[in-house]
C-alpha positions in Angstrom: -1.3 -20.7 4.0 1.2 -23.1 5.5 2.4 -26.5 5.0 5.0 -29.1 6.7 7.7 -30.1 4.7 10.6 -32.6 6.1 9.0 -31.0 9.5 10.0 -27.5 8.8 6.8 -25.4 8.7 6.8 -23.5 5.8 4.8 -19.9 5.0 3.8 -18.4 1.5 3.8 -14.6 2.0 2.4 -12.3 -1.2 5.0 -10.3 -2.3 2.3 -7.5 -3.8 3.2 -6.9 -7.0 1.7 -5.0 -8.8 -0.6 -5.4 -12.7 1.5 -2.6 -15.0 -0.7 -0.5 -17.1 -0.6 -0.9 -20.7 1.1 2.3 -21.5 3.6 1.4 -18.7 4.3 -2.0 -20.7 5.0 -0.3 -23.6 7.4 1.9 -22.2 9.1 -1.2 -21.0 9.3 -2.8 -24.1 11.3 0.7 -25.4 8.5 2.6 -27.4 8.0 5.9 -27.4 5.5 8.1 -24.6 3.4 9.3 -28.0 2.7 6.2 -29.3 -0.3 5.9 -30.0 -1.8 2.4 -28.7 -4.8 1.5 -30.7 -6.0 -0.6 -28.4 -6.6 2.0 -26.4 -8.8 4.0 -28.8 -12.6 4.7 -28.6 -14.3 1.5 -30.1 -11.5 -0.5 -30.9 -11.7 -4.0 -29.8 -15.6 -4.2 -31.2 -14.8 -6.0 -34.1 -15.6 -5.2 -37.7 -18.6 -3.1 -38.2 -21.2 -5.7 -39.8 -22.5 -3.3 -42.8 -18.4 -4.0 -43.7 -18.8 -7.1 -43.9 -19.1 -8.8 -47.5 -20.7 -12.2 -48.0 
């Protein structure tokens, strides 16, 4: 894509960055390699299991 501004023709290149994988964010934000991302566990994110659930 290219546009004309005060006729200077002007280009937007992608600079590739990259998406960082979760465990790779957490690193980043200083915790440690074993800790343990529950996130990232079998099943979690479902929601509550409906025969837990109290009326």
């Amino acid at each position: 894509m290219h546009e004309v501004r005060q006729g200077q023709e002007l280009q937007i290149v992608d600079i590739c960055l990259r998406m960082l994988q979760p465990r790779e964010l957490f690193r980043a934000q200083g915790f440690p390699d074993g800790y343990i991302i529950a996130a990232m566990l079998p099943g979690a994110g479902q929601g509550p299991d409906p025969r837990q659930l109290r009326a």
